[in-house]
C-alpha positions as YAML, in Angstrom:
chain: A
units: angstrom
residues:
- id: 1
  name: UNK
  ca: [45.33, -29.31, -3.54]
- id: 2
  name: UNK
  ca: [42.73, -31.42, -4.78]
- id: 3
  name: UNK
  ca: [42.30, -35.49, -4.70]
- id: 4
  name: UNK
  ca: [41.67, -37.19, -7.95]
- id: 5
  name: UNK
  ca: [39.13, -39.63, -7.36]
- id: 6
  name: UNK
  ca: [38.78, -42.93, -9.87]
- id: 7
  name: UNK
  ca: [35.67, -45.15, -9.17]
- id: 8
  name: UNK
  ca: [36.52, -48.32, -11.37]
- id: 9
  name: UNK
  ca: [32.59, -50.49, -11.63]
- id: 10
  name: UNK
  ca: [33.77, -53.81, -13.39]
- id: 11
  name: UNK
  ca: [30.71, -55.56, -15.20]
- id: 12
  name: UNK
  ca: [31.82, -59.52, -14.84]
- id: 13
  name: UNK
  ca: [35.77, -58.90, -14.65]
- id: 14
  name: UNK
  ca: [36.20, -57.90, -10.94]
- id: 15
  name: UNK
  ca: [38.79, -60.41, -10.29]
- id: 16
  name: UNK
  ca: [41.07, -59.41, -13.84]
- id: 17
  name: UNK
  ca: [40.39, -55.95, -12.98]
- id: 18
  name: UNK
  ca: [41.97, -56.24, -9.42]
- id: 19
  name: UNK
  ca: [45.04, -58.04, -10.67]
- id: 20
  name: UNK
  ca: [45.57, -55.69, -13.10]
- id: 21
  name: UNK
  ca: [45.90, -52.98, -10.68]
- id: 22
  name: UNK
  ca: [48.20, -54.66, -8.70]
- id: 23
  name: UNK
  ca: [50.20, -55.49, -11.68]
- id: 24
  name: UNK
  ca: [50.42, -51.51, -12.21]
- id: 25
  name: UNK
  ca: [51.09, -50.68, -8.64]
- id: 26
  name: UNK
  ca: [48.14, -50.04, -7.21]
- id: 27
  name: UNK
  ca: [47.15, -52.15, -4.18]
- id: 28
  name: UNK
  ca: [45.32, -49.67, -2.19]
- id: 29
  name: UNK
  ca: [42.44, -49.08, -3.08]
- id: 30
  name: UNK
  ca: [38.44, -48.86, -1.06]
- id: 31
  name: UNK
  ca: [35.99, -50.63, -1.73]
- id: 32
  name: UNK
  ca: [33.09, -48.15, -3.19]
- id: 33
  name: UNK
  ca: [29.05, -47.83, -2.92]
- id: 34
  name: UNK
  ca: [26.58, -48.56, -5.70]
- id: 35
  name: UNK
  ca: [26.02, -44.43, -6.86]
- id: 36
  name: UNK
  ca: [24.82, -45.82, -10.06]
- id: 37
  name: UNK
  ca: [21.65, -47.66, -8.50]
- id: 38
  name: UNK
  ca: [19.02, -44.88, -8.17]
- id: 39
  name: UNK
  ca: [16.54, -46.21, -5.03]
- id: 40
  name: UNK
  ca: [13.73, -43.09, -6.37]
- id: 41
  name: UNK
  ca: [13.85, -45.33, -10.13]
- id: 42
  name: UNK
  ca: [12.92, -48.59, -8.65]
- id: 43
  name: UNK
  ca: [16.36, -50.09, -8.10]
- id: 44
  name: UNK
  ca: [16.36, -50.55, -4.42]
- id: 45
  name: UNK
  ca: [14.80, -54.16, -4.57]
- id: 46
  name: UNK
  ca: [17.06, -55.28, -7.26]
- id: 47
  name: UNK
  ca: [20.10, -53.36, -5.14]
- id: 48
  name: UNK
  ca: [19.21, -55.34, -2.05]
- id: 49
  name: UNK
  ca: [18.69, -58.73, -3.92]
- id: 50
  name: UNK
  ca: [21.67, -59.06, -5.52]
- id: 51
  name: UNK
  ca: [23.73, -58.16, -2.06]
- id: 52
  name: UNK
  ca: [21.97, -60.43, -0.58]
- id: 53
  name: UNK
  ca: [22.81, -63.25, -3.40]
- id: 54
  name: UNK
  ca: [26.62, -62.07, -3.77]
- id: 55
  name: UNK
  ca: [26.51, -61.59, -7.52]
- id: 56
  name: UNK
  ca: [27.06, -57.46, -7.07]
- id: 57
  name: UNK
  ca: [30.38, -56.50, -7.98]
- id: 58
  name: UNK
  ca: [30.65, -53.26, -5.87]
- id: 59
  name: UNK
  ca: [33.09, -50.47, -7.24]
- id: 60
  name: UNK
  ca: [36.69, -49.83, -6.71]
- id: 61
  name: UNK
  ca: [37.75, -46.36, -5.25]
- id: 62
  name: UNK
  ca: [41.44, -45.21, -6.11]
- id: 63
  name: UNK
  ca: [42.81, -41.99, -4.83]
- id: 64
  name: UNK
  ca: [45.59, -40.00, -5.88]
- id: 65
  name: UNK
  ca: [47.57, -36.45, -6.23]
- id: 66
  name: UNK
  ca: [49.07, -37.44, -9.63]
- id: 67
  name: UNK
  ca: [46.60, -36.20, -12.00]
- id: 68
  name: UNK
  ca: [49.01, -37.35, -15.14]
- id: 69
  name: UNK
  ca: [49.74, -40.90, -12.64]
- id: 70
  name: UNK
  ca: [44.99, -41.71, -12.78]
- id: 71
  name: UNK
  ca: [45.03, -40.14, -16.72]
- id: 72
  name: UNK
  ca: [47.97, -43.07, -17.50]
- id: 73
  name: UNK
  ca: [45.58, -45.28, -15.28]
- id: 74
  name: UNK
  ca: [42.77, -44.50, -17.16]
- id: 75
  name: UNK
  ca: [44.32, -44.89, -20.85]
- id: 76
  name: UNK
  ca: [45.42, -48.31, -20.00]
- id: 77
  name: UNK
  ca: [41.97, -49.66, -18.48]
- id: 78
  name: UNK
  ca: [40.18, -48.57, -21.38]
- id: 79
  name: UNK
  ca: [42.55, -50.29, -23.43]
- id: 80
  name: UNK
  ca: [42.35, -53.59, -21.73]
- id: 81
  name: UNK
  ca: [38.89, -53.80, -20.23]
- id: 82
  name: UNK
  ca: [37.20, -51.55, -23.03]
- id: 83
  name: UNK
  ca: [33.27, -51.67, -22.04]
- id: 84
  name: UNK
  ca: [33.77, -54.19, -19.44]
- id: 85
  name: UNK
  ca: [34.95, -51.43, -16.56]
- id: 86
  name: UNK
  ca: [33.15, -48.21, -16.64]
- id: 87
  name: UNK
  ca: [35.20, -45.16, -15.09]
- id: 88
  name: UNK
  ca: [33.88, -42.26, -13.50]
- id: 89
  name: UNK
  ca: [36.65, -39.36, -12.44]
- id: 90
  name: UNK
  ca: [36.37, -36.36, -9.66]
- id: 91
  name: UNK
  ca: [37.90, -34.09, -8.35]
- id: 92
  name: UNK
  ca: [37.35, -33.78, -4.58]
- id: 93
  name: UNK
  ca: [38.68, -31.28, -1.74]
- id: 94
  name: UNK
  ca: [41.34, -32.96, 0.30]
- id: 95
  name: UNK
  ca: [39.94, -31.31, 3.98]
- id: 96
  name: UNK
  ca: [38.04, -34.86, 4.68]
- id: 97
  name: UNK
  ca: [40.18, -37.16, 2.62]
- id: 98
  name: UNK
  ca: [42.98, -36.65, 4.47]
- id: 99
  name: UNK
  ca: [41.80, -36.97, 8.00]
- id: 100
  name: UNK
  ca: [40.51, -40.15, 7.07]
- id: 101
  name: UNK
  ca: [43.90, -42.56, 6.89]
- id: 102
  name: UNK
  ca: [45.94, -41.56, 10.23]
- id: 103
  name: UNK
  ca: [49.62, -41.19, 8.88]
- id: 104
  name: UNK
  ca: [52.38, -42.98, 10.19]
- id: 105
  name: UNK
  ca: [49.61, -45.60, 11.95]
- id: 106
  name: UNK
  ca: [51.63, -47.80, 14.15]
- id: 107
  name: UNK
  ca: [48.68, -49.77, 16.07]
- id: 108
  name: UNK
  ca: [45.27, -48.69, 17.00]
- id: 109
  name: UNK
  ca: [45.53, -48.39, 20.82]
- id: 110
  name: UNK
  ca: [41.59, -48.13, 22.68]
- id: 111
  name: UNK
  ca: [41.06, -48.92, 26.74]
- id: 112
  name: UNK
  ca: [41.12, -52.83, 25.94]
- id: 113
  name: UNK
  ca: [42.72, -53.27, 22.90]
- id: 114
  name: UNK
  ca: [46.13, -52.92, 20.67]
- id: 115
  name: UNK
  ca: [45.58, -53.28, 16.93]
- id: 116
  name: UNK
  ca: [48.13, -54.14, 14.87]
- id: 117
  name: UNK
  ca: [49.87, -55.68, 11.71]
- id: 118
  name: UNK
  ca: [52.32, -58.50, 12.11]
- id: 119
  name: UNK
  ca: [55.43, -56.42, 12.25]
- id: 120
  name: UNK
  ca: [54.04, -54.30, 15.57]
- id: 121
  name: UNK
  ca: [56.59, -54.92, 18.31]
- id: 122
  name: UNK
  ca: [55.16, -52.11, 21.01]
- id: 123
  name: UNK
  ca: [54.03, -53.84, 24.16]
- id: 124
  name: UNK
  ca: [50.47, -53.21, 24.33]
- id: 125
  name: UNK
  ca: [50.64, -53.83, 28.64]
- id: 126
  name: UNK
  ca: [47.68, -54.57, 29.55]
- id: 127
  name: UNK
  ca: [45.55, -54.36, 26.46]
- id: 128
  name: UNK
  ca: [44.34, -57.79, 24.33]
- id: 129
  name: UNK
  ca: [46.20, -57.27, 20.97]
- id: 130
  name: UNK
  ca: [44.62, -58.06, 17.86]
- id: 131
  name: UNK
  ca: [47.00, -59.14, 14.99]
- id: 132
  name: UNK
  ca: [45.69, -58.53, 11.54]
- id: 133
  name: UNK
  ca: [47.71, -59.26, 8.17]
- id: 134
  name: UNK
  ca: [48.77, -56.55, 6.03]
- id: 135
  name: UNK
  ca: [45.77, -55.88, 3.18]
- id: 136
  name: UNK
  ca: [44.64, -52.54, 1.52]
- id: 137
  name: UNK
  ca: [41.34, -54.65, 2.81]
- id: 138
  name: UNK
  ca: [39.27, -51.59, 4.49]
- id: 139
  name: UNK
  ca: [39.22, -52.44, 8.14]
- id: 140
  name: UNK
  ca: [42.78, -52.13, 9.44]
- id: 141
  name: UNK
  ca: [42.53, -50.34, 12.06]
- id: 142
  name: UNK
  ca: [44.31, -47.07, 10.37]
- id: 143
  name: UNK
  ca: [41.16, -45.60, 8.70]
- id: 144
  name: UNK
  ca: [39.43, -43.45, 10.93]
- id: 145
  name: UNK
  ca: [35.88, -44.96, 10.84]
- id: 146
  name: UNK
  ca: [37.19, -48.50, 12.23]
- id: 147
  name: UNK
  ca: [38.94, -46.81, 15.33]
- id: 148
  name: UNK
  ca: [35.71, -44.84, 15.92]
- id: 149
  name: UNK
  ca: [33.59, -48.27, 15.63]
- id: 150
  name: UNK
  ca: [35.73, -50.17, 18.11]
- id: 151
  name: UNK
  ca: [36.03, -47.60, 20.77]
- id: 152
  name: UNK
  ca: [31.60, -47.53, 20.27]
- id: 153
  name: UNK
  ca: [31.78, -51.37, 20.89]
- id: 154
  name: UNK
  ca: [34.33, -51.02, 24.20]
- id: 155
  name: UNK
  ca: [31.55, -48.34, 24.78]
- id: 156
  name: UNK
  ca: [28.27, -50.06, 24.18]
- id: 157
  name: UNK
  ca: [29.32, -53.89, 23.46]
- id: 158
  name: UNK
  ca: [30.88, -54.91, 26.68]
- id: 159
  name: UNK
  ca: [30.00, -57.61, 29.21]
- id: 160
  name: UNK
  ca: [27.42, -59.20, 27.03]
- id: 161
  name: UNK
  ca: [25.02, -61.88, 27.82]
- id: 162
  name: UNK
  ca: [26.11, -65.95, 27.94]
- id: 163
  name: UNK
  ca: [24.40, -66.20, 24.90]
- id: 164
  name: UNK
  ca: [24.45, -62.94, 23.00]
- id: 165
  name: UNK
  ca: [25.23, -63.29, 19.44]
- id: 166
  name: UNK
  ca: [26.60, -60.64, 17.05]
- id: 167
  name: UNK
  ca: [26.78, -60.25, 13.09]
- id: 168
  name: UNK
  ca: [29.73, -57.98, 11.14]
- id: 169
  name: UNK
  ca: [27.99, -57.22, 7.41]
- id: 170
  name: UNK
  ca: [30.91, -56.67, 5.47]
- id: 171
  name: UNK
  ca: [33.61, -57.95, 7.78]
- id: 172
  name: UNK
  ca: [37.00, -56.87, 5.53]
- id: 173
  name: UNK
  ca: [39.60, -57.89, 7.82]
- id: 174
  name: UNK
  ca: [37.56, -59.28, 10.69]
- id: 175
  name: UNK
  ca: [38.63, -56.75, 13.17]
- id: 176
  name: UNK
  ca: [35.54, -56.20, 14.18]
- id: 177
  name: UNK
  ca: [34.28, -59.57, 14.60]
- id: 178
  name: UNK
  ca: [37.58, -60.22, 16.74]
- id: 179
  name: UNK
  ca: [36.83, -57.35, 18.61]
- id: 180
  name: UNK
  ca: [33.25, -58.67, 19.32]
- id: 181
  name: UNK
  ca: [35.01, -62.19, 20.52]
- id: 182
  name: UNK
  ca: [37.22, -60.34, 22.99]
- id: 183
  name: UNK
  ca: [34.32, -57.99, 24.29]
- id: 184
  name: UNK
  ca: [32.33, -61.50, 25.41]
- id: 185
  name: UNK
  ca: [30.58, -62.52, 22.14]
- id: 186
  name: UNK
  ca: [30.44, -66.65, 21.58]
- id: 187
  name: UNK
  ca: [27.97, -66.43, 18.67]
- id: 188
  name: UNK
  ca: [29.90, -64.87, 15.91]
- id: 189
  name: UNK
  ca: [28.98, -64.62, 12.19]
- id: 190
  name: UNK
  ca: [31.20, -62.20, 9.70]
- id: 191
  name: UNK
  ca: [30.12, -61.68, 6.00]
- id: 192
  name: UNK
  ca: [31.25, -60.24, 3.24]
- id: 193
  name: UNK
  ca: [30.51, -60.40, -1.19]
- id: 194
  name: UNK
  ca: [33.92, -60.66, -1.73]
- id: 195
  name: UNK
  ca: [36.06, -63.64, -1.62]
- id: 196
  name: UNK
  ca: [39.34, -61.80, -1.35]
- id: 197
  name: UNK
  ca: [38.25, -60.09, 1.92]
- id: 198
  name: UNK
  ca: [37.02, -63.11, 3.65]
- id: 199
  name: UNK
  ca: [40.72, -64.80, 2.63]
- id: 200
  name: UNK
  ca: [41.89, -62.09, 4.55]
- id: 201
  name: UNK
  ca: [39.69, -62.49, 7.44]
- id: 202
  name: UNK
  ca: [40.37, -66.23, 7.31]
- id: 203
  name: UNK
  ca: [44.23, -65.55, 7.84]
- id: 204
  name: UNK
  ca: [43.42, -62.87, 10.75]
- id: 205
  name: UNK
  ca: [41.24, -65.88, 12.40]
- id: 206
  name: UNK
  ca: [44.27, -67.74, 12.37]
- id: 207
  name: UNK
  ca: [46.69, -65.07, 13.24]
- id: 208
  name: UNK
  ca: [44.97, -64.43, 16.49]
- id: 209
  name: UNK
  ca: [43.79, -68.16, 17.17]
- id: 210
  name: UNK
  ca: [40.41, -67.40, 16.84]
- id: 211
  name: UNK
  ca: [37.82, -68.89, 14.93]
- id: 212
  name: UNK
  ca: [34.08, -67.97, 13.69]
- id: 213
  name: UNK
  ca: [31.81, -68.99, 10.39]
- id: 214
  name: UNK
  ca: [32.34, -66.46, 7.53]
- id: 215
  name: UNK
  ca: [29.66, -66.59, 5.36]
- id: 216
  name: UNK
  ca: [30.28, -65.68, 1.45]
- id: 217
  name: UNK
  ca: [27.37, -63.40, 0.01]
- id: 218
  name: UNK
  ca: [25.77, -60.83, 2.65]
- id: 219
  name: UNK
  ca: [23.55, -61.54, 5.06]
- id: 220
  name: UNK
  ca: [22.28, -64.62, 6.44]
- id: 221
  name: UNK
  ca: [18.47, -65.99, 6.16]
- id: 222
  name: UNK
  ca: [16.32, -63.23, 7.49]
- id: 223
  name: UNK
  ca: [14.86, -65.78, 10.17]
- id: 224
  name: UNK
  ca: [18.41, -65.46, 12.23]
- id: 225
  name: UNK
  ca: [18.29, -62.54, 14.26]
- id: 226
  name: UNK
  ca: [21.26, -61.00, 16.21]
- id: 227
  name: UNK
  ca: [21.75, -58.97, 19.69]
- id: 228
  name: UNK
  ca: [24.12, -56.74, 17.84]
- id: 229
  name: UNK
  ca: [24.80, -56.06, 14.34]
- id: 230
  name: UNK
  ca: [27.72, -54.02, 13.36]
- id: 231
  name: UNK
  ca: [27.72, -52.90, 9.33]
- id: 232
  name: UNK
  ca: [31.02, -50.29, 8.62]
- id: 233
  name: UNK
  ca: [30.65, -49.86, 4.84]
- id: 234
  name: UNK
  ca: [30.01, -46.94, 2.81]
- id: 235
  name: UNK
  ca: [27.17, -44.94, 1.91]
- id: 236
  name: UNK
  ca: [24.53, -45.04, 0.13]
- id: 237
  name: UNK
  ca: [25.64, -49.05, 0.23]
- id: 238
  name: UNK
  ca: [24.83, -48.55, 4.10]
- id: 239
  name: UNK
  ca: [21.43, -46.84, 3.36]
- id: 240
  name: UNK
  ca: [20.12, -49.23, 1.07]
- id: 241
  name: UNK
  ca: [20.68, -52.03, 3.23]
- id: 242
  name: UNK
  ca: [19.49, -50.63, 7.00]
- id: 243
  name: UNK
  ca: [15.76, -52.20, 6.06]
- id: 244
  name: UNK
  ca: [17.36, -55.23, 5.75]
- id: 245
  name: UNK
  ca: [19.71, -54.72, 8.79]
- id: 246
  name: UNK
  ca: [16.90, -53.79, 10.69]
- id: 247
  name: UNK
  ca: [15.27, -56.76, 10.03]
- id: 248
  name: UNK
  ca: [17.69, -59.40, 11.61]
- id: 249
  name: UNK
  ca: [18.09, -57.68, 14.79]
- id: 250
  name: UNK
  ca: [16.55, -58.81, 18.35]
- id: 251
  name: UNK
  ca: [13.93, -56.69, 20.15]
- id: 252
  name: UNK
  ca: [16.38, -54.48, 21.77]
- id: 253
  name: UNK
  ca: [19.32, -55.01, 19.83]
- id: 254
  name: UNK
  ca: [21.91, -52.73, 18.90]
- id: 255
  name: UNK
  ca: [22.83, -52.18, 15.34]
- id: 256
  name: UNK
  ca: [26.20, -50.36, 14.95]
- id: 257
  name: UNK
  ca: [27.23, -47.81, 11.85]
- id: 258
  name: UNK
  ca: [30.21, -46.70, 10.48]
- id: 259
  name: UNK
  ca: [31.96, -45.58, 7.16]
- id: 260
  name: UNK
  ca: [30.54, -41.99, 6.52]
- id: 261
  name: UNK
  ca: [32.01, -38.33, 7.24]
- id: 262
  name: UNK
  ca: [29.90, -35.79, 9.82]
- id: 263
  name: UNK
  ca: [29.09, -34.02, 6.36]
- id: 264
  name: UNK
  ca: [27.11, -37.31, 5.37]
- id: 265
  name: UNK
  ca: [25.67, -38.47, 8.44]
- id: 266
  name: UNK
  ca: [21.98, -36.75, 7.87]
- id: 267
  name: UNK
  ca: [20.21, -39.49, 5.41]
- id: 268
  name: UNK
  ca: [21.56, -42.26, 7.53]
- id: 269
  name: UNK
  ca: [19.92, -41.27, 11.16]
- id: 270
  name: UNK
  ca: [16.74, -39.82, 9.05]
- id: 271
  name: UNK
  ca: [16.39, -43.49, 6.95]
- id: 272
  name: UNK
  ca: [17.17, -44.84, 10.55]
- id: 273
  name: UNK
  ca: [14.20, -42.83, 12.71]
- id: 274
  name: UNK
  ca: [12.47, -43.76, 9.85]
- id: 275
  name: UNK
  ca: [12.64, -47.78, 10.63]
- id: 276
  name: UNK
  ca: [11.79, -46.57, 14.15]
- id: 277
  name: UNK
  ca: [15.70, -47.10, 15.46]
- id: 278
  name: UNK
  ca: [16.49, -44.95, 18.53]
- id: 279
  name: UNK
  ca: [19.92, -43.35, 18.43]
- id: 280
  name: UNK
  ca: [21.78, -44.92, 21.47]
- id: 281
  name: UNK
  ca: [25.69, -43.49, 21.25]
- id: 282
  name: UNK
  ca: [27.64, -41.93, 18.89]
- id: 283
  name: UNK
  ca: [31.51, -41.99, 18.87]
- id: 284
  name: UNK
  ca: [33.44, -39.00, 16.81]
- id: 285
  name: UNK
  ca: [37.32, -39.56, 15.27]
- id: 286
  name: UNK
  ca: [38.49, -36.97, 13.49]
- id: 287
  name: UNK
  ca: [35.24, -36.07, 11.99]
- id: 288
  name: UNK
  ca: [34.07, -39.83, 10.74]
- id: 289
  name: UNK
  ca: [31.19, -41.16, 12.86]
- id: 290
  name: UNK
  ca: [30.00, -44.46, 14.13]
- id: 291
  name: UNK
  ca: [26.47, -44.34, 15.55]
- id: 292
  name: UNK
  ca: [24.91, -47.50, 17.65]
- id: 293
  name: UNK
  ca: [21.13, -47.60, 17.28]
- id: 294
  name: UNK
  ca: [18.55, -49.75, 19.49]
- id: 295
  name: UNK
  ca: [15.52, -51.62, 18.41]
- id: 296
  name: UNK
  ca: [12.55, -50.98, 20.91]
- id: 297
  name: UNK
  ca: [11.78, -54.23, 22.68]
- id: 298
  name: UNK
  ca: [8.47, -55.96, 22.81]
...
């Protein structure tokens, strides 16, 4: 059976298109790459600059069975939003969608650590358990690309230095960040263009008593640089930006990658040998990847 897939681009109504869809039932939804900004036309600059500023309104990414459920969908968006949302429709083969979300998630259990929302009761023993609030925020711990980055960190993030500092691009939840303060990290920084997902993050800081600056827009000034960088978005979002990811990181600094399928993987590691990144670790769940790079030292 195939997946419909609805990519909803709102031009200057993100935050009336969102509470729309939540007024029609739809509260899960991912957040979606900029497909309609072609790098080989000249748009990369102009792609990067308005990431960097915040003012990009990235698209929405619905998914659903119910063909006659997205053609309702569709009817009423074009009658309330008109030219204001343009939708694009697909069909796509289910083999990869559905290994994505793990059904009947519970709590993301890794060597060190027990993810979970508010209502998880299991003991996690041993393990440092990370509370996060309930959001269709990407980042929870149930899609398959999160579990893959945090087992990489346990991997390659452990034991860092006194003063080590590490940067989540597009923090959602804030998982990761937490994950980076329980691995070691004291210098945190977690970003994200949207205001809803840093609300989220904010309420995760204070579920799990831990604070760090979130910073509203992208990135930070390109004279801060970072021992790690962690970026688990989607591509070609996550291509686009790796110059500018590449940028901010330490002589010998790791930058960590997630949010794209084994079938994707091959323009992210060549735009990455490219920058001269050597490929460090990889970490496999259920065919999505997350891939830690290094930055030659001096």
């Amino acid at each position: 059976m195939d997946v419909i897939e609805l990519t909803l681009t709102p031009r200057g109504c993100r935050e009336a298109l969102v509470a729309r869809l939540q007024d029609l039932g739809f509260t899960e939804y991912v957040e979606g790459s900029c497909d309609h900004l072609d790098a080989d036309a000249g748009d990369e600059e102009a792609w990067i600059d308005a990431f960097e500023k915040g003012t990009l309104e990235l698209p929405l990414l619905l998914y659903s069975y119910d063909e006659s459920v997205m053609l309702q969908l569709v009817q009423d968006l074009k009658a309330q939003f008109g030219p204001h949302v343009d939708i694009q429709w697909r069909r796509i083969a289910d083999a990869i969608w559905q290994t994505a979300w793990e059904p009947g998630f519970e709590g993301l259990v890794t060597d060190r650590f027990f993810i979970t929302d508010q209502q998880g009761k299991r003991d996690p023993g041993t393990r440092q358990r990370i509370l996060l609030d309930s959001s269709p925020v990407f980042g929870s711990g149930q899609h398959a690309t999160t579990q893959a980055m945090v087992r990489l960190m346990e991997k390659e993030c452990a034991n860092p230095a006194p003063d080590a500092s590490f940067l989540d691009v597009g923090t959602g939840t804030g998982v990761l960040a937490l994950v980076a303060h329980y691995l070691g990290y004291a210098q945190l920084l977690a970003t994200d263009i949207e205001p809803d997902a840093l609300a989220v993050a904010r309420r995760n800081q204070n579920l799990n008593g831990v604070p760090f600056p979130l910073l509203e827009g992208s990135l930070p000034p390109r004279d801060e640089l970072f021992n790690v960088i962690a970026c688990n978005i989607l591509p070609p979002t996550l291509t686009h930006l790796l110059g500018a990811l590449q940028e901010r990181l330490l002589p010998g600094g790791l930058l960590l990658l997630a949010g794209f399928h084994e079938a994707n993987v091959e323009p992210i590691r060549s735009a990455c040998a490219t920058l001269g990144l050597q490929e460090k670790q990889r970490m496999v769940e259920r065919g999505w990847m997350a891939l830690a790079w290094m930055k030659p030292g001096l």
